[in-house]
C-alpha positions as CSV (number, residue, x, y, z in Angstrom):
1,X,32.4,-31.0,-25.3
2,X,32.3,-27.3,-25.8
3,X,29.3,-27.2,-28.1
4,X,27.5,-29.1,-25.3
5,X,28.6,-26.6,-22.3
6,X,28.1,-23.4,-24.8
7,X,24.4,-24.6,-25.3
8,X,23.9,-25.4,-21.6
9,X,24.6,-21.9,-21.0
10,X,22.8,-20.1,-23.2
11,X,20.0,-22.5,-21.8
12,X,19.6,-20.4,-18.3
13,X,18.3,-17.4,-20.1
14,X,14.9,-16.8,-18.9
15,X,12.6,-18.0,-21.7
16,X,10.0,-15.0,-23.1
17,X,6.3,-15.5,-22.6
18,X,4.6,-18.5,-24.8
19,X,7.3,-20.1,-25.0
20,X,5.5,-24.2,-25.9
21,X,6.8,-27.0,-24.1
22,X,6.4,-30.3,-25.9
23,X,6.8,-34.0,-24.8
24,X,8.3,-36.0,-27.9
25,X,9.0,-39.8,-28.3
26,X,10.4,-42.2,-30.9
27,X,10.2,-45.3,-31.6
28,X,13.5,-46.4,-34.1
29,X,13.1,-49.6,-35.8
30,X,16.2,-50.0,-37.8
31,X,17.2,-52.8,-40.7
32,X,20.9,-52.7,-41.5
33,X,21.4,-54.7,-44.8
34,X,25.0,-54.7,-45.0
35,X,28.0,-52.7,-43.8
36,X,27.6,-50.1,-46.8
37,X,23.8,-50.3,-46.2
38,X,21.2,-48.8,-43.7
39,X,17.8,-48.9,-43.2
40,X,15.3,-47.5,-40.8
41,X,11.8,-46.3,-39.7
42,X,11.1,-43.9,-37.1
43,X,7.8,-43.3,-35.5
44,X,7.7,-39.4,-33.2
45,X,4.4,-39.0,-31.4
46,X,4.6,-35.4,-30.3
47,X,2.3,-33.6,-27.9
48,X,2.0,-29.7,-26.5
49,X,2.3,-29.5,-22.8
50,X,2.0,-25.8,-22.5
51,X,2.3,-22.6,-23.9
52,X,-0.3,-22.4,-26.7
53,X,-3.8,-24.3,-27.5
54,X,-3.5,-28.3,-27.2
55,X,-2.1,-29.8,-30.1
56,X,-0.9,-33.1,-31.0
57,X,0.9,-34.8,-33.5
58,X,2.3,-38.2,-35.0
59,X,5.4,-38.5,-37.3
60,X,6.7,-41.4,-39.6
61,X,9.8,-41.2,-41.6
62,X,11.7,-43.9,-43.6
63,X,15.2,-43.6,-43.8
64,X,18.0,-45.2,-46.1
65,X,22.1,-44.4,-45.5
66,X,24.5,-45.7,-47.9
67,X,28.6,-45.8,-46.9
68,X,30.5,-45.4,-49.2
69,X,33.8,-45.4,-47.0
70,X,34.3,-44.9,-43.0
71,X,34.1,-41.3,-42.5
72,X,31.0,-40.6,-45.2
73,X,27.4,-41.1,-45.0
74,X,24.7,-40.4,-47.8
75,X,21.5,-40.1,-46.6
76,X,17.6,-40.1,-48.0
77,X,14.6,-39.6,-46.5
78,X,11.0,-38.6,-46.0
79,X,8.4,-37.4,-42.9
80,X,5.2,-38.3,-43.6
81,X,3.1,-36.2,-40.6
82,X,-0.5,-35.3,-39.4
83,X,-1.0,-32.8,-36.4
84,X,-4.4,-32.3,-34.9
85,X,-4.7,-28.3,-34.5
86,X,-7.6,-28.2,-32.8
87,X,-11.3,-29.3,-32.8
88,X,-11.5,-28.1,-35.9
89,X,-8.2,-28.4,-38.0
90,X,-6.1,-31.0,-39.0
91,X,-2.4,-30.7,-40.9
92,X,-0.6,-33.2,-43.3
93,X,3.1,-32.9,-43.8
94,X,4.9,-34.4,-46.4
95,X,9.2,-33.5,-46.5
96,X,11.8,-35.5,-48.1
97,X,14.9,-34.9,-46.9
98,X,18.6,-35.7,-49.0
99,X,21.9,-35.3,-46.4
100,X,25.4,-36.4,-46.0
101,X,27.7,-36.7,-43.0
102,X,31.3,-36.4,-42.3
103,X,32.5,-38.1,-39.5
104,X,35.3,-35.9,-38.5
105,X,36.8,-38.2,-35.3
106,X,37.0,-41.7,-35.6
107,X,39.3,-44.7,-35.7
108,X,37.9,-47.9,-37.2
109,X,33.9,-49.1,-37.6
110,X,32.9,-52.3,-36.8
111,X,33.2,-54.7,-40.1
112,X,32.5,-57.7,-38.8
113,X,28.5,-57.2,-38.5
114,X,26.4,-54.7,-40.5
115,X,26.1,-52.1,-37.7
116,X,27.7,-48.6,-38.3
117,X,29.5,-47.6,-35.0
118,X,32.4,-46.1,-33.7
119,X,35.4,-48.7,-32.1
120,X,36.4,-45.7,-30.2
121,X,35.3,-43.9,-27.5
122,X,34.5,-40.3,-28.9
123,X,32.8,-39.6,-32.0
124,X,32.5,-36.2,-34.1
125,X,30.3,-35.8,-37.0
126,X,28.8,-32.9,-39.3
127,X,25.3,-33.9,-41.1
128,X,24.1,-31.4,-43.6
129,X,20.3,-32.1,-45.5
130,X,18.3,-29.8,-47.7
131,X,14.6,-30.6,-47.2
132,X,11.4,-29.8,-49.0
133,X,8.8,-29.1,-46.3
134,X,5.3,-29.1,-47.5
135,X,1.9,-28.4,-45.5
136,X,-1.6,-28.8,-45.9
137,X,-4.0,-27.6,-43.6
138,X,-8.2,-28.6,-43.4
139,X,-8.7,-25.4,-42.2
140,X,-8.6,-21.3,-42.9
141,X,-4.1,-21.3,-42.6
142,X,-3.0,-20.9,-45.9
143,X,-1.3,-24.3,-47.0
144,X,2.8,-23.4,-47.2
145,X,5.7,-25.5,-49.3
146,X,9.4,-24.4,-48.0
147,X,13.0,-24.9,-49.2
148,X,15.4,-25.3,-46.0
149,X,18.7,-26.0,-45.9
150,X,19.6,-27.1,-42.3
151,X,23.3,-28.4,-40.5
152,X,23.9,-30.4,-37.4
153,X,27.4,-30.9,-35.5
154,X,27.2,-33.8,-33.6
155,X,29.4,-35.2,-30.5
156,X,28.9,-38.8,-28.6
157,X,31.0,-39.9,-25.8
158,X,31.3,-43.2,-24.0
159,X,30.9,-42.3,-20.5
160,X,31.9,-45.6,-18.5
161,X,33.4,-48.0,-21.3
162,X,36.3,-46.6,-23.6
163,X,34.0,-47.7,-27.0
164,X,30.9,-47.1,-27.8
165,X,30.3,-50.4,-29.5
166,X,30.7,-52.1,-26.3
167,X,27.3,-53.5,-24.9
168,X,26.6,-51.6,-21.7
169,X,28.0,-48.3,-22.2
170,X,26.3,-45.1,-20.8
171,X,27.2,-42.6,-23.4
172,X,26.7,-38.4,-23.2
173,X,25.7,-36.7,-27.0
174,X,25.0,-33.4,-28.0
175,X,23.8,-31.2,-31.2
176,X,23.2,-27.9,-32.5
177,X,21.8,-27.8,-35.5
178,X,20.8,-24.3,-37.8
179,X,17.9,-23.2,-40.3
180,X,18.6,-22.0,-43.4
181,X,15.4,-21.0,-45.8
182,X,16.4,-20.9,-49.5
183,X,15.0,-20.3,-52.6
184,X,14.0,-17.0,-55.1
185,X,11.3,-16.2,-52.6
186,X,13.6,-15.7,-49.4
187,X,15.0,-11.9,-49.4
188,X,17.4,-12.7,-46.5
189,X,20.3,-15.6,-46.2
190,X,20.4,-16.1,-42.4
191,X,19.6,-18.8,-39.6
192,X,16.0,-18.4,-38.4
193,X,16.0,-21.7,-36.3
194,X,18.8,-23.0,-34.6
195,X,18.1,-26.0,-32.5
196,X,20.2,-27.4,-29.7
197,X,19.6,-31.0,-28.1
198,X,21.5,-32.8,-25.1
199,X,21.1,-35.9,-23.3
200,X,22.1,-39.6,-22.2
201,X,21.9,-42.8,-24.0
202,X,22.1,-46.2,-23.2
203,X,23.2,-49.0,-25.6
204,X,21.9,-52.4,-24.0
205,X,23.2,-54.5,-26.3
206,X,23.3,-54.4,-30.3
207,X,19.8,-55.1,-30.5
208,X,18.4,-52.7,-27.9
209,X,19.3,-48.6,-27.4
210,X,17.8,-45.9,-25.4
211,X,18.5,-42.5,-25.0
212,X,16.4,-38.8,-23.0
213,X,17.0,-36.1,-25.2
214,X,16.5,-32.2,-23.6
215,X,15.4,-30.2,-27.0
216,X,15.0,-26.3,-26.7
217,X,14.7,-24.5,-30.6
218,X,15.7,-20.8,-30.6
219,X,13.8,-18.8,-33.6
220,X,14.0,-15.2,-35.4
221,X,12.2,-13.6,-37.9
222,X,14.8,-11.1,-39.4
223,X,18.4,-11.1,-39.2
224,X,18.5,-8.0,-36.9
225,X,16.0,-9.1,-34.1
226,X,17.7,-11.2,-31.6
227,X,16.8,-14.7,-31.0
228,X,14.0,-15.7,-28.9
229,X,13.5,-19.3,-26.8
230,X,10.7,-20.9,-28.7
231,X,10.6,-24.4,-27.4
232,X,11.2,-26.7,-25.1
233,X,11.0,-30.3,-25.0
234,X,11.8,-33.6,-23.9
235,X,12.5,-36.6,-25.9
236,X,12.2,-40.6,-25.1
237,X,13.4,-42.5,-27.8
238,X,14.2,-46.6,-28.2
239,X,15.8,-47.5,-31.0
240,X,16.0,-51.5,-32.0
241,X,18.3,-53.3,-34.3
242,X,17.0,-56.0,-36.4
């Protein structure tokens, strides 16, 4: 849980001026087809609580995994978004996403029901996706298409059962995840977004999980300026199992 405690640190910096805070929430509806194959959609309402003029925004992203073993996930997807600016400007988003995950610490996943989880108490994975962001705006801001390759390491631990399969189980998790821009057009290779995110998570049953997530992204224009607090924000997500 060092990645968790490291973050938490850095955390108690005091955060510059305009610094946004942001109230997220998802709503997971997820469809797994077999043991090698996963589906899922995920609605993310976001809105801006402070820090800059009112915004808000809704998110919906399809999502397919295939397994191929038990420590290797191939992933596909794509964010279909529209943020109200302001009064007067509106923003489409359209990014699909291609990924793979290692899972670094496990014993065994569950075969006897198509559900991909751990029969273990901790787990440890590394997710890696290359994304095409694009934008479209209704207003004067230029429209903007962007390459980004981004990397997540993930922990999960089973706080009061010793798997976190079991129905019941309070579970901590933890993230930190780094920007990459790519392409002809970038003059630098460095990390302008690094985004950390903590919190608890409660798995009901197989059907029904929930989980508060405490986001806070850390940004940088050059790879000599220091990084600076850019958001906040907290995250209430339910996730449900068909």
């Amino acid at each position: 849980m060092l990645v968790l405690f490291a973050a938490l640190a850095t955390a108690q910096e005091d955060p510059p001026d305009e610094v946004s805070t942001q109230l997220w929430g998802n709503v997971i509806l997820a469809y797994p087809r077999s043991p090698r194959l996963y589906t899922e959609l995920d609605l993310e309402p976001k809105v801006l609580v402070s820090g800059g003029e009112p915004w808000r925004n809704v998110d919906a992203t399809p999502l397919v995994e295939f397994y191929p073993n038990s420590f290797l996930d191939l992933t596909g997807e794509v964010t279909v978004g529209r943020t109200r600016q302001s009064q007067e400007e509106k923003s489409w988003e359209l990014t699909p996403r291609i990924g793979v995950r290692f899972h670094l610490v496990q014993r065994i996943w569950d075969q006897f029901h198509p559900e991909r989880v751990p029969l273990s108490r901790l787990s440890f994975a590394n997710l890696s996706r290359l994304e095409f962001r694009n934008l479209w705006y209704s207003g004067d801001h230029a429209d903007s298409q962007e390459t980004r390759f981004r990397n997540r390491t993930e922990v999960k631990l089973a706080i009061n059962h010793d798997r976190l399969s079991t129905d019941g189980t309070l579970y901590l998790f933890t993230d930190v995840e780094f920007f990459f821009p790519v392409g002809d057009e970038v003059p630098e290779r460095f990390a302008t977004k690094r985004r950390f995110r903590g919190g608890f998570g409660y798995r009901l049953s197989r059907k029904w999980r929930f989980e508060v997530l405490y986001i806070r992204d850390f940004a940088r224009a050059t790879l000599e300026e220091p990084e600076d607090i850019d958001m906040n924000a907290l995250d209430f997500r339910v996730k449900l199992l068909r």
